[in-house]
C-alpha positions, 0 to 999 in steps of 0.5 A: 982112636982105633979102640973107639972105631972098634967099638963103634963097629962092634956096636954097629953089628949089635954086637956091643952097646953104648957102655962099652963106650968111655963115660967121657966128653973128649969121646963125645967130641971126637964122634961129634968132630967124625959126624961133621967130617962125615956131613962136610966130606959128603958135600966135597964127594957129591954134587949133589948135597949142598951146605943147605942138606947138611944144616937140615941134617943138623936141624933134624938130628939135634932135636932127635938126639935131645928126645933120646937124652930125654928118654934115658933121663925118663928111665933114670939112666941120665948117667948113660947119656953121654955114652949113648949120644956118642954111640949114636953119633959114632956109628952114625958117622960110620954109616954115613960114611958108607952112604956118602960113598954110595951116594959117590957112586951112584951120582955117577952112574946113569939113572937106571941099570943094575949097578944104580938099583944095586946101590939104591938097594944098599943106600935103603938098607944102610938106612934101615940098619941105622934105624936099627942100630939106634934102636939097638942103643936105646934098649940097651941105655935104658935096659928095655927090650931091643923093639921097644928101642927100634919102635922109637927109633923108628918113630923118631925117623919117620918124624925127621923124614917128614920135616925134612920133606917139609923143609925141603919143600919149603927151600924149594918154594924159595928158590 
């Protein structure tokens, strides 16, 4: 477990890729099981995010995570998937990690202030690198350069960011 939190970590600071990962399906449900653990841990820490937010999350993130099977497959890399899935999932759930202790934080403390624009700072660039991160992975599944990797990282974000903005406008109007 400490050699995948490793590797992660390595492959979060764009250091390793996705086949420094095992080709195997016990690594892919160990980072799927540390993705939910993250999501479920996130509504517990923080009042704000309800069981609502995390299957959005689901909803969001499970089509994003098919188009770039999708891709690997359209580049003939299809062997790499499972490696690249569990990359991204993996560090996914290393920043959401981060993110939930940051939105922990800044939950608690008053609206505005330095402290609360520090970690609106923070949450904004953890997302950021995420984005980059994803990006980082792709390229190298599917042997392209890292920007054509974050061009679509960055694509597929910005499409989850309005679906969610769409669904969550619609829970809204139901409430």
């Amino acid at each position: 477990m400490l050699a995948l939190l490793t590797t992660l970590f390595e492959i979060a600071l764009l250091r390793k890729g996705p086949e420094s990962i095992p080709r195997a399906p016990i690594v892919f449900l160990v980072t799927v099981a540390m993705w939910l653990i993250v999501d479920f841990v996130s509504v517990l820490i923080n009042p704000g995010v309800g069981m609502r937010q995390v299957l959005t999350g689901l909803a969001i993130s499970i089509p994003g995570l098919l188009l770039y099977a999708a891709i690997a497959s359209w580049y003939g890399q299809p062997s790499r998937t499972l490696q690249m899935l569990t990359a991204v999932l993996g560090c996914g759930a290393l920043l959401g990690f981060l993110l939930t202790i940051a939105f922990a934080i800044l939950v608690r403390q008053p609206e505005t202030g330095l402290l609360a624009s520090i970690l609106l700072l923070v949450v904004w660039s953890i997302l950021l690198w995420a984005v980059l991160i994803e990006g980082h992975i792709l390229s190298r599944t599917i042997n392209q350069p890292r920007v054509f990797g974050v061009a679509i990282a960055f694509s597929l974000t910005i499409v989850q960011i309005y679906v969610s903005s769409i669904m969550s406008a619609d829970a809204t109007a139901v409430s």
